[in-house]
N, C-alpha and C positions, 0 to 999 in steps of 0.2 A: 324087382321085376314087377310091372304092372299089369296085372291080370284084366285082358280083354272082356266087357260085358256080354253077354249072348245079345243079339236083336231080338228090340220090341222091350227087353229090358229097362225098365226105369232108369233115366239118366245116361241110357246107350245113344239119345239122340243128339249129332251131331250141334254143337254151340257154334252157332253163326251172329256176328254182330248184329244189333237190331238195325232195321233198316230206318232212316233220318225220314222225319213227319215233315213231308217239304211245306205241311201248311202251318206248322208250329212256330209261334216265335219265339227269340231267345229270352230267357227269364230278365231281362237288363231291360226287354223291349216292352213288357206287360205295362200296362198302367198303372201308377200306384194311387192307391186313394186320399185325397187332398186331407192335409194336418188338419187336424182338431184345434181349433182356436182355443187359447185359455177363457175361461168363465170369468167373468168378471163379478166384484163382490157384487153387485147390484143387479146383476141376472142370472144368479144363484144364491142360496143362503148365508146371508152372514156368518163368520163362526162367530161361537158361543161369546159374551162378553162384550159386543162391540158401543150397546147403547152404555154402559158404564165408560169406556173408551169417550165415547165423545161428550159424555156429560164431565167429566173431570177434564178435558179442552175447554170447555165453553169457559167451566168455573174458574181457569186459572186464567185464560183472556178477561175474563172480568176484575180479579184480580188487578194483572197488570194495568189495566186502564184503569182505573181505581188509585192505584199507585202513581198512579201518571200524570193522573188530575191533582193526586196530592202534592205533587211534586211543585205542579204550575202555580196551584193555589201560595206554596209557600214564596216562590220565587216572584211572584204578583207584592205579596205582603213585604217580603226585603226589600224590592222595589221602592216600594210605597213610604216605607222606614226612610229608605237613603232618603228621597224626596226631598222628605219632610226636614232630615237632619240637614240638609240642604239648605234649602229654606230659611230653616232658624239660625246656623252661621251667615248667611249674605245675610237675612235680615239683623243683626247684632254684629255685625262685622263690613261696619261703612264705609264705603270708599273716602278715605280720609290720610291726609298725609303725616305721619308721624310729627312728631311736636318736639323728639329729643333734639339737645342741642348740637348745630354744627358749625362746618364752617360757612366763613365769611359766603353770604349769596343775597341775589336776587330774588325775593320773595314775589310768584305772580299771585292773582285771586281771577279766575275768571268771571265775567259778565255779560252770559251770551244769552240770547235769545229774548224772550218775554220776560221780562219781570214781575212775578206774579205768585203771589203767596202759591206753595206748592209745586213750583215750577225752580228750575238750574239754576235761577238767578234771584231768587227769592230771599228776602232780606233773612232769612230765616241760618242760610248754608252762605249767604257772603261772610255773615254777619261772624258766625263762626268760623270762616277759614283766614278771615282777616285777624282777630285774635290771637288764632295758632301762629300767621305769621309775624304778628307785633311781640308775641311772649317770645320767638326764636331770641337767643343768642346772637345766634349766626345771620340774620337777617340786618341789612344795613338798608333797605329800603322796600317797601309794599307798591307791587307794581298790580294799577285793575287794569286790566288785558278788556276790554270792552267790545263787543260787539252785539249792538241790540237798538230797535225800534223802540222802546220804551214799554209804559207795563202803566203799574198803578203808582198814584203819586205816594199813598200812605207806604208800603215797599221800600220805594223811593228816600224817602223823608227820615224813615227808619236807617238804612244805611248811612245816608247824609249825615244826621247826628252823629252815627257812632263813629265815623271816618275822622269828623272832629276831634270829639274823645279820645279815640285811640290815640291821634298823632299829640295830643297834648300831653297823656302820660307817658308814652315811651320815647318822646322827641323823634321818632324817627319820621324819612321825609316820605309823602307818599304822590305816587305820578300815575297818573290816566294814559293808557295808548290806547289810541282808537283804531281798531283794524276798517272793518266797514261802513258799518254806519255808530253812529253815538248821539241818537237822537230823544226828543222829550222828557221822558223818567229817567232815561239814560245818562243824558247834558245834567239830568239834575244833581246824580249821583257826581260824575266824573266833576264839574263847580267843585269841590269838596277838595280835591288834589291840589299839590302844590304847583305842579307844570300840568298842563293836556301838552298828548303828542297825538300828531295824525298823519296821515295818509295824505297827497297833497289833492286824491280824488274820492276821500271819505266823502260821509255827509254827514254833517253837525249842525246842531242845530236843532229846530222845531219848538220852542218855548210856547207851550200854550197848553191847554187843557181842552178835552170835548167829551161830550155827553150821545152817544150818539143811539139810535131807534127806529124803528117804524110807526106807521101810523095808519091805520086800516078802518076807520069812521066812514069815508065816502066811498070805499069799495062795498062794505056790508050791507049800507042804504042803498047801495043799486042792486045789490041781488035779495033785497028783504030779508037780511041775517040780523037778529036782534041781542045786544050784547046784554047780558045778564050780569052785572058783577055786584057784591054784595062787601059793603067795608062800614066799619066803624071807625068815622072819623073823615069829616068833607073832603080831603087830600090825599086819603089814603092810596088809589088807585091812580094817581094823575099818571105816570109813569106805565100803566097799560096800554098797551099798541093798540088797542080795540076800542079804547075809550077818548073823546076828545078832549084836550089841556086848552084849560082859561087862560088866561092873560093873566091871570095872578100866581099862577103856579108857572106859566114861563116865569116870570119877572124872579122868583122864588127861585127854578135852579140854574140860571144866568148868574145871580148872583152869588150861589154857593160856585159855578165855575170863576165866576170874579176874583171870589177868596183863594181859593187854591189856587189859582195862577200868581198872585199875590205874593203868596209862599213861596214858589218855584222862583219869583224873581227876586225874593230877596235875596234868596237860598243862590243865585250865578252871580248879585251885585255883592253877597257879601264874601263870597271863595275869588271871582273873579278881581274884585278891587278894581283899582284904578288901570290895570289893562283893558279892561273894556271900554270900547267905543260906541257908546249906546246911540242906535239911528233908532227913526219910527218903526223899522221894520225888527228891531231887534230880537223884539218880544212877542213879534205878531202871531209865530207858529210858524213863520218860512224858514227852511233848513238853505242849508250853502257846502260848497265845499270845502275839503280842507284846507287849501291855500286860500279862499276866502273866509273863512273863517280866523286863518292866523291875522290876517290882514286887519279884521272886527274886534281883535282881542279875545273871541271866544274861544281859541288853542294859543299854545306857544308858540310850539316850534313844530318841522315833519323832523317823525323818525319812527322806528321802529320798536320792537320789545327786545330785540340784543343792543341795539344801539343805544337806547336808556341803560341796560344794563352795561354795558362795556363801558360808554364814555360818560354818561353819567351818574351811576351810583357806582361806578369802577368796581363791580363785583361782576364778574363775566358767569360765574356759574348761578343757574336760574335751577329753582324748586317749585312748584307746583303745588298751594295750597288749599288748591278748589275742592269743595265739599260739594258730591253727587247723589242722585241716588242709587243703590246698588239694584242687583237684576229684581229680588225679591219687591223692592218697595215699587218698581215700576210697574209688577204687572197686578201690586194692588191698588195702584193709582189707576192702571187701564182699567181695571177690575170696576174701581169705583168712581170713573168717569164713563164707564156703559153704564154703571144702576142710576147713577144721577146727572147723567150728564145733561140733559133736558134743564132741569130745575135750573143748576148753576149756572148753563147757557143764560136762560133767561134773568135769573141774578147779577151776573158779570154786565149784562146787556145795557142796565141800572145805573152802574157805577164810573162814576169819572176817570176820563181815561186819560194819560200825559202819552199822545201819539202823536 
């Protein structure tokens, strides 16, 4: 039983709920105060240790680059090695056709372009691939595949001979086909063969020799340009474009064209014989075509390089004898016709040309 307080007594007063603060709001309603952003290292203090931190970054990014460069330097030098080892195989490994023996074929020798010491048709690489194909075995006849404007007679003169030579020691028969043209140095060369074959719209022909230049004497005297040239020896400079030729020094290389033409016509009356039908124009330097030309005696017959092979040396399979130059040796010939190409221009310019 619960013992009533007397009034006025402590804790006698009636407990009535508090009355609601209608101006209060609910704790959910109050404001709160906006989040504290975090400090960034850099708008507050570093911790302890950070300059060590980035000084061993810096040092191993140096490092790796370092590394990197070593890397490239060495892969620069491998490079450079293949190159070279490059290089020295093409250069010591010339396009050249094998020389073992086989079977029965058609030996070609190409003779394209210019003929001219240094040059694809240069008595130097015919002279040699004619060889490989006379020592063949397997070779029952030496076919020169021709197509060329002509070059130098001396070139020339040098295959001539040895085209003799050759077919006297090994007896075998050697035949000219003429693709496009088979002109001057060229007619000199193919004379040499047992048959010419052509094209019936080649062009054959051009027997003659020329000297050819400029001459620049009355241009220099109308602009007041005075020619300096200094030689030991009356005749040494006649052959200068700048300087003007006597009448004794034409008459001088007329007549060295005289003799070399000389030689080129012994050189078609003694290969061609009695098939030729020598007119006045024979010799004069005018080219003809191939059906005029068989017509003159200066080819045989028309045909082809399979058609020589099949019906007449009755060996259908054809080899390829021609000696080139490989990649190496061309770009030392580009090489040393930029440092001297000037000089030899005007050297070549000189010298007698079978065109």
């Amino acid at each position: 039983m619960t013992t009533p307080l007397p009034p006025g007594a402590p804790g006698s007063e009636p407990v009535h709920p508090a009355a609601p603060d209608l101006w209060a709001r609910p704790q959910s309603e109050h404001p709160q105060p906006p989040p504290v952003p975090p400090v960034s290292p850099s708008a507050s203090a570093k911790a302890p240790g950070w300059e060590r931190e980035v000084l061993e970054n810096l040092v191993m990014a140096g490092i790796r680059e370092q590394r990197a460069a070593r890397q490239w330097r060495l892969f620069g030098r491998l490079a450079w090695v293949a190159v070279l080892l490059l290089a020295i195989w093409l250069l010591f490994g010339r396009d050249a056709t094998t020389t073992a023996a086989s079977g029965p074929h058609t030996a070609v020798v190409d003779i394209k372009g210019e003929i001219a010491s240094g040059a694809d048709a240069s008595a130097e690489f015919v002279v040699a691939a004619m060889r490989s194909a006379f020592e063949d075995s397997g070779s029952r006849a030496v076919v020169l595949l021709i197509n060329s404007p002509g070059g130098s007679p001396v070139q020339a003169g040098i295959i001539y001979d040895e085209i003799v030579r050759l077919k006297a020691k090994h007896s075998k028969p050697v035949y000219a086909v003429v693709e496009e043209t088979c002109a001057s140095a060229a007619y000199y060369i193919a004379a040499a063969a047992d048959d010419i074959f052509v094209d019936k719209a080649s062009i054959v022909g051009s027997i003659g020799v020329l000297m050819d230049g400029f001459g620049f004497t009355g241009v220099m005297e109308k602009v007041g340009v005075e020619r300096r040239l200094l030689t030991a020896g009356a005749n040494k400079g006649f052959l200068d474009p700048f300087s003007p030729m006597s009448e004794s020094q034409r008459e001088h290389a007329l007549s060295m064209l005289d003799q070399i033409h000389q030689q080129f016509i012994t050189a078609v009356k003694t290969g061609r014989g009695e098939r030729l039908k020598v007119t006045p124009d024979t010799f004069s330097g005018l080219f003809w075509t191939g059906q005029q030309a068989v017509e003159m005696g200066l080819a045989d017959k028309l045909g082809t390089l399979d058609y020589v092979a099949r019906e007449v040396v009755k060996a259908e399979e054809v080899i390829d004898y021609t000696r080139r130059d490989n990649v190496a040796e061309r770009l030392a010939k580009r090489f040393g016709a930029a440092v001297g190409g000037g000089a030899m221009q005007t050297l070549r310019s000189s010298l007698p040309v079978l065109r």
